[in-house]
N, C-alpha and C positions, 0 to 999 in steps of 0.2 A: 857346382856352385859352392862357395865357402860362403860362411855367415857376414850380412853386411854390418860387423857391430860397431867399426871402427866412424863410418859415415852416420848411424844412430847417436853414437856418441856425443859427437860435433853438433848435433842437432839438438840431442837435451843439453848442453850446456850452453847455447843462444838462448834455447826459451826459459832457462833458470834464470839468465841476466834480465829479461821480460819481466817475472812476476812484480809487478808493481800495487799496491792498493790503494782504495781511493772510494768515497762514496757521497753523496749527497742528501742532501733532506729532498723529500720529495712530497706532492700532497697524495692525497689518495689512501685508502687501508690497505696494506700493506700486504702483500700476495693476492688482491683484487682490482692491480691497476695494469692498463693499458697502457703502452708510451709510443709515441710516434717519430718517423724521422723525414723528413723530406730534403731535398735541394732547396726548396721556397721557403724552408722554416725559419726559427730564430730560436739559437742556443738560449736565447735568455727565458722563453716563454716555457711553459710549467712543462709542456710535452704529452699531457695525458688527452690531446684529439686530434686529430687530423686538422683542424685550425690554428692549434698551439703546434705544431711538430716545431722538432730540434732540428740544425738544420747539419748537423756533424755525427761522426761515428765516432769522433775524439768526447762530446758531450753523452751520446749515449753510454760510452765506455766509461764515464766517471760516474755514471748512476748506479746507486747499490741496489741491484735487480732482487729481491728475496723469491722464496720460494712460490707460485703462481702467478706471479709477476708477466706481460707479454712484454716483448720489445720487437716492431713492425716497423720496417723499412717501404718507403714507395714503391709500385712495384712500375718495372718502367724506366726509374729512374736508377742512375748512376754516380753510386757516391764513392768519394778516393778515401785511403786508408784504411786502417784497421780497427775490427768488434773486438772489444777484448772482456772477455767474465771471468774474473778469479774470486779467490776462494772468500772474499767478500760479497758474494753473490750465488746465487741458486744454492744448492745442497742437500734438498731433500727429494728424490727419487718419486714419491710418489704422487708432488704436487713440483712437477720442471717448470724452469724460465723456457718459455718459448722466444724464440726467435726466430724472424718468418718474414712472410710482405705482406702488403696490405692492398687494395686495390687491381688496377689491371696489370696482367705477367708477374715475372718476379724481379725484383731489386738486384742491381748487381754492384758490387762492391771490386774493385781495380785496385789494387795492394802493387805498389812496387818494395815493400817492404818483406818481412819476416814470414806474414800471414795477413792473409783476409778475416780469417776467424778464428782468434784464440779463446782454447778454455782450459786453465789452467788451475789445477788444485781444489776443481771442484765436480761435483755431478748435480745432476735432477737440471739435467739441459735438453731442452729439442730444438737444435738447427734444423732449418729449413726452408724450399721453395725459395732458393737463393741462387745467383751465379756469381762464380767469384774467379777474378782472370790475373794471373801474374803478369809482369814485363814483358814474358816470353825468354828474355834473356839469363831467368833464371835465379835471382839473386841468392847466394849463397845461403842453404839450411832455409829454405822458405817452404810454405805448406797452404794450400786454400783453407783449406779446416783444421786446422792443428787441436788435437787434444791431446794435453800431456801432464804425466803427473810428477812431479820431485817429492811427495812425501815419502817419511820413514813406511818399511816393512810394518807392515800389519794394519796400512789404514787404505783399505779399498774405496773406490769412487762408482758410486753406482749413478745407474739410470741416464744415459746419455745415449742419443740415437742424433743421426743426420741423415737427413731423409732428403730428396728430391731439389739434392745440392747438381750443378754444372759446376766442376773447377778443372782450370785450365791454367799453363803459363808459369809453374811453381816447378818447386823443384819435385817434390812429392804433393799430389792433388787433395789427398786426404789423407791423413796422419794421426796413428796414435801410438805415443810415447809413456815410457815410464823410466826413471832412474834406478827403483831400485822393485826385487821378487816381491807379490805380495802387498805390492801398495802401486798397482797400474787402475785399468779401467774393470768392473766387473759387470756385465750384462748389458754389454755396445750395442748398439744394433745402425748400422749402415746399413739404410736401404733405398734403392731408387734411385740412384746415383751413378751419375754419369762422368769420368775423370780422364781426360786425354789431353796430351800435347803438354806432358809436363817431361819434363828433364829425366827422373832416375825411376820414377812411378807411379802408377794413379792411386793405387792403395797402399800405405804400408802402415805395417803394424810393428813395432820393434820392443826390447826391452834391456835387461842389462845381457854380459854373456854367462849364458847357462854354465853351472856347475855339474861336470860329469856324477861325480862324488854324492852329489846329493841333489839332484834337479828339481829345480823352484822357476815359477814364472812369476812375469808382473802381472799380466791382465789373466781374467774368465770369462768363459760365458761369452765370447763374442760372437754375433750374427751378421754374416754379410750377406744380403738378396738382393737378386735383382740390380746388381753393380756392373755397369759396362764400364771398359778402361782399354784405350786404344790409344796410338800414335803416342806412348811414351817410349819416345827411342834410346835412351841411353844419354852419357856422358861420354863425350870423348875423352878429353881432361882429365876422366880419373882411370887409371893405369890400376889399380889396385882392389877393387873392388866391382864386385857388378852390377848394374845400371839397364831398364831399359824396361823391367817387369812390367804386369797390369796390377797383378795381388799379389801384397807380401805379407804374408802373416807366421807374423814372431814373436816368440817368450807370449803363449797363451796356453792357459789351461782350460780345453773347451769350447772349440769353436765349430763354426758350419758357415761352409760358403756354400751358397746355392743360387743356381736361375742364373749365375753372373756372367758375364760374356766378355773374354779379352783378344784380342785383335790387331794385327800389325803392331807390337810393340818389337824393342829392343832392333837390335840392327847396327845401331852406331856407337856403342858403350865401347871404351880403352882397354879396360881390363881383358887378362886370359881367361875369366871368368864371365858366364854370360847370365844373361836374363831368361826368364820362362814366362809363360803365360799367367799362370795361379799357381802358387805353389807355398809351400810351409816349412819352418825351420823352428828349432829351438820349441817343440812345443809338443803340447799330448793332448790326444783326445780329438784331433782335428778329422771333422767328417767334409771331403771335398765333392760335389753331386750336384745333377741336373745344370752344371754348365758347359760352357762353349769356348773352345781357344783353337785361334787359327793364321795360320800366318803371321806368326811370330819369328824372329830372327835374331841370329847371334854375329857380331863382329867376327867374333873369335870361333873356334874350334869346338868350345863349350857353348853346353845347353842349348839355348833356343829353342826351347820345346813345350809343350801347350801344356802339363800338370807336371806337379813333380812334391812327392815328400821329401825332404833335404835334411842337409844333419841335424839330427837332436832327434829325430821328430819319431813320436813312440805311440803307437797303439793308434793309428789314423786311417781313413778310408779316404778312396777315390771309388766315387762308384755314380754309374749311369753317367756320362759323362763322353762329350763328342769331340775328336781333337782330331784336325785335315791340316797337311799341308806346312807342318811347321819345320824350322832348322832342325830340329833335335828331336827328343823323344815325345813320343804322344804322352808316355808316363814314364816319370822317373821315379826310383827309389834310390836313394843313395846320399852317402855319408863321405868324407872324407878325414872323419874324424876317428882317432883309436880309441875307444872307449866303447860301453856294452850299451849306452842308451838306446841307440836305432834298433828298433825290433816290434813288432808286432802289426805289420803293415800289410792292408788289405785292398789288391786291385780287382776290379768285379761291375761287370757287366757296362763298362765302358768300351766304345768304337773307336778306335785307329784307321785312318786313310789318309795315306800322302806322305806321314810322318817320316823321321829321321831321314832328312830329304837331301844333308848336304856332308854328311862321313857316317865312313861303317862304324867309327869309335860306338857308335850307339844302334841300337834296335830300335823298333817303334814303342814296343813296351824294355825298358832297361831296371838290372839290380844290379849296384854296385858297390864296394865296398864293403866293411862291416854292418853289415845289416844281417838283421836277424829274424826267425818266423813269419817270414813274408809268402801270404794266400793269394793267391792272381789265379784268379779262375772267372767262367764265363764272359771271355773280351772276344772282340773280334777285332783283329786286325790286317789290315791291307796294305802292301805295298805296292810306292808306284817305281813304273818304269826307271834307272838307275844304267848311264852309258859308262859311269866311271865310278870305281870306289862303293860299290853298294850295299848297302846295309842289310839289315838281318831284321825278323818281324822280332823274335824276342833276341835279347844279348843278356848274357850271364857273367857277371865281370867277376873278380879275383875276390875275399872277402867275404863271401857271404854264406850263410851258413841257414838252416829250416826252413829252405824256402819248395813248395807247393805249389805247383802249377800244373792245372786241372782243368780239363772242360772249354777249354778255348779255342778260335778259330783263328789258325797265322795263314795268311797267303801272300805268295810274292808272286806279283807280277813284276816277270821283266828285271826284279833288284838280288837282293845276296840270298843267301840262306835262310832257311825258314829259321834255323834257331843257330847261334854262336855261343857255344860257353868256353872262354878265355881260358880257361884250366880246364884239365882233365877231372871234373868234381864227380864225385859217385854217389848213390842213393843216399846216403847220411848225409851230404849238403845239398841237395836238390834231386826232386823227383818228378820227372814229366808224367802225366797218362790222360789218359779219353782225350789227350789233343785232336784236332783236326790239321793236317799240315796238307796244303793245297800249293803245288808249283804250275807255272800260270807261264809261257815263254820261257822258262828257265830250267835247267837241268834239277830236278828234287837234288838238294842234300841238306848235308847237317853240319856243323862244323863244330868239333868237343874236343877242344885243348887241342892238339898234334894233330886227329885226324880228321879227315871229312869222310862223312860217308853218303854215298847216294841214291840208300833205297832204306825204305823205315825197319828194314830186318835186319840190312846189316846192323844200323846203329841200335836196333834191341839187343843185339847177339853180344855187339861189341862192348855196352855200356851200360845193359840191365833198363836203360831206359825204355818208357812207353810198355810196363808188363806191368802186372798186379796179379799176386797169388800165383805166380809162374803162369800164367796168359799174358798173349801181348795184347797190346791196350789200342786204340789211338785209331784216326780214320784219313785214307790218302784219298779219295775221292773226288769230286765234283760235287762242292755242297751246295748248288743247287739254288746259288743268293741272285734276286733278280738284279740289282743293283738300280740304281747307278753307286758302285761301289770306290769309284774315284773321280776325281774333279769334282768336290762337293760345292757347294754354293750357298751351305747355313746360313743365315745371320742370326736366326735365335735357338734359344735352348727346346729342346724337346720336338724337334721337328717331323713331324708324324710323316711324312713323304720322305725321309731319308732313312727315318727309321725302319720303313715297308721295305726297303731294299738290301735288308742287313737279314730280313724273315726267312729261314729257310723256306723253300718253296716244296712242293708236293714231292713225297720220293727221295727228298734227302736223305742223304746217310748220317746229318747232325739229329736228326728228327728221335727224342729217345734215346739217345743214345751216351747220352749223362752219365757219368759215375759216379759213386756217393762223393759226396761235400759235407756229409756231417761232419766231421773229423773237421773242415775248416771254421766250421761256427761255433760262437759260443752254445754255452747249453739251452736247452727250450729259446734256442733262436729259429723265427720263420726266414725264409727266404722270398724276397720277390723281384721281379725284372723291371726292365726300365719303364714300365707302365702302372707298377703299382699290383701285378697281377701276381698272385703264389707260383711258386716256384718249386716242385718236387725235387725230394732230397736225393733220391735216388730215380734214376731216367730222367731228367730234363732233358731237354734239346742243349746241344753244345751252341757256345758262343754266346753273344750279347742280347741277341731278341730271339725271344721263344713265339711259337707260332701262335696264332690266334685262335 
């Protein structure tokens, strides 16, 4: 994937032509008032009860909401147009304008314009218990929730969360914006939210494009849980760009996606570039964990695949983390950019089944390009069956240099090679050991630049690979996994029944059989597995779930 800046762009410069102000007298003391909206209302009437509602979101949008301020839509009912809060309204973080429904279900607002919910140039906002539906046709740079900022460098917006929003019908479902590093959103929090059937994405997050020279982002701090985002297919129409994600998160210093769950997106996007499940760009510090991407799909040739760190993106994890079934990689690392940013990237204790399901260009887990100090240790991955063109459980592409990989479980049933490294790279850019390589219907080999080899001594002998301290390292076995290890059938994150089949089972040769990972953590770092449970530094059980 390359960065989508140029479609971000287009997007802050509609909602700059937006910022409009406006405010009214209102009664009530001021950060202690209630305002109501119904179908049955009358714009003219004060709005502060459910007798008096306003009967427009053009009237509530000219009211100057201050800081504790509610603003409650019917719930039930269905109002057309646009909420719009700017910087004459809310502001202070730690007393937000709510905005929410009132009564039975929640309100749903029908935008064939720009946005359902605009907040522009301000924080100390809670959206919510809202559903908000575009055209469906899309209307160009539209958004269900739009949050975005145009102020100068150095003036952050805090306290802004959307919580237990449905948006559908947009181009992007939920949206945050900033024009320039530094004056984006700082301590977002999206939670509960469900975004599908929009055009280019259910989540994105964008900012300006990153300086190699000296990297700055617009937003901090941001928190996504518990976000499902499906049936966003793509763009056909745009040729140039890639379309079709659940989660985009861009130009952030500081985020964490967790619990979040994306599903059947992309598939139909124009561009040579494709879409991924969840994935990150432009950004540092990003911890991706405890979610689910599955049958996600690409147009093109590119990606399609259920995680992925992308260019810029420095010092981030993927970890605990279930991906089946998708076009492309279960985990991507990769840059296309020439610069030294991409570096410090950690994959760990995340499962692979079904992945890179439609060209060998990728593995189930991939590193590509210049990237740099990348830790991928305790995964387990699984390949399925492949009659044509078959992929490889890890691919080591051209580019990449400190990368570590330790402690994991590749098996191919039935598909390519347990492991593909594009060049012939030697210990100084990459070092296998205490792997587990499991061939399943398929002849074992390896494939390392020029040659293949097809038993794990030759390729120690040939390539220093799979030894440590001059012992050879690594386990060809039968490890012993009950399964069901393909054809998964998830829908949620943390699934203790799929997890049980990923357990080494009695007699395994992954059982103990860990190499140190201190070397991969930071200092006085603990380790624990996808259940929360400690993790020894030296002998763990290989792969993604340690035994009970």
């Amino acid at each position: 994937m390359a960065g989508p800046r140029a479609r971000w762009a287009a997007a802050a410069t509609l909602v700059a032509a937006l910022v409009v102000s406006s405010c009214s007298a209102l009664g009530g003391t001021p950060g202690d008032r209630t305002f109501y909206v119904s179908p049955t209302g009358d714009d003219a009437a004060r709005g502060t009860s459910e007798g008096s509602a306003w009967r427009t979101l053009d009237r509530a949008s000219s009211a100057r909401l201050v800081p504790g301020d509610r603003l409650l839509l019917e719930g039930g009912a269905t109002f057309v147009g646009r909420l719009r809060i700017d910087p004459e309204d809310a502001g202070d973080p730690a007393r937000p304008v709510v905005v929410g429904s009132y009564g039975e279900g929640r309100a749903r607002i029908e935008s064939d314009g720009d946005s359902a919910v605009l907040v522009v140039d301000t924080g100390g906002v809670r959206i919510g218990d809202l559903v908000v539906a575009g055209p469906g046709s899309a209307v160009a740079g539209s958004a269900g929730v739009r949050l975005y900022s145009g102020l100068p460098t150095g003036r952050m917006l805090d306290g802004v969360t959307v919580e237990r929003v449905d948006a559908s019908g947009f181009v992007n479902g939920v949206e945050i914006g900033a024009a320039h590093t530094g004056a984006g959103f700082r301590g977002t929090v999206v939670d509960d939210v469900v975004t599908h059937d929009n055009r280019d994405s259910g989540l994105a997050v964008y900012g300006p494009e990153l300086d190699p020279a000296a990297p700055a982002y617009a937003h901090e701090g941001l928190t996504v849980t518990r976000v499902t985002a499906f049936g966003n297919h793509g763009d056909p129409a745009n040729t140039r760009h890639n379309t079709g994600s659940g989660i985009v998160v861009g130009s952030v210093r500081g985020a964490t996606v967790s619990g979040s769950v994306a599903h059947d997106n992309g598939g139909a996007g124009g561009s040579g570039e494709g879409p991924v499940g969840i994935w990150a760009y432009d950004s540092d510090l990003v911890v991706i964990e405890h979610s689910l991407s599955y049958r996600n799909r690409t147009a093109s040739k590119a990606d399609g695949g259920g995680f992925g760190l992308d260019q810029n993106t420095s010092n981030s994890v993927m970890q605990y983390n279930l991906s089946y079934d998708n076009h492309g990689p279960g985990y991507l690392v990769y840059t296309g950019q020439d610069n030294a940013v991409h570096r410090g990237s950690v994959v760990r204790f995340n499962i692979s089944s079904g992945d890179a399901r439609r060209w060998s260009i990728y593995g189930a887990i991939t590193v590509l390009g210049r990237t740099d100090d990348v830790r991928i240790h305790h995964n387990t991955v699984v390949m399925a069956p492949q009659t044509s063109d078959p992929s490889s459980a890890l691919r080591l592409g051209p580019g990449i240099s400190g990368i570590a990989v330790r402690d994991n479980v590749f098996v191919s049933r039935g598909a390519g090679p347990l492991v593909v490294a594009e060049q012939d790279i030697g210990r100084a850019t990459a070092v296998l050991a205490g792997n587990a390589y499991v061939a399943d219907g398929v002849p074992w080999s390896v494939r390392w630049g020029g040659a293949v080899f097809g038993t794990a001594g030759a390729w120690r002998a040939g390539t220093g690979q799979e030894t440590e301290g001059g012992e050879p390292t690594g386990v060809v076995g039968d490890p012993l996994l009950s399964g069901p290890l393909l054809g998964l059938t998830a829908t949620a994150v943390d699934d203790p029944a799929v997890d049980a089949g990923f357990v080494p089972g009695p007699g395994s040769p992954l059982l103990g059989a860990g190499l140190d990972v201190a070397a991969l953590l930071a200092p006085q770092t603990s380790l624990v597995d996808r259940t929360g449970a400690p993790v020894p530094l030296t002998g763990s059980d290989i792969g993604a779930m340690q035994r009970r």
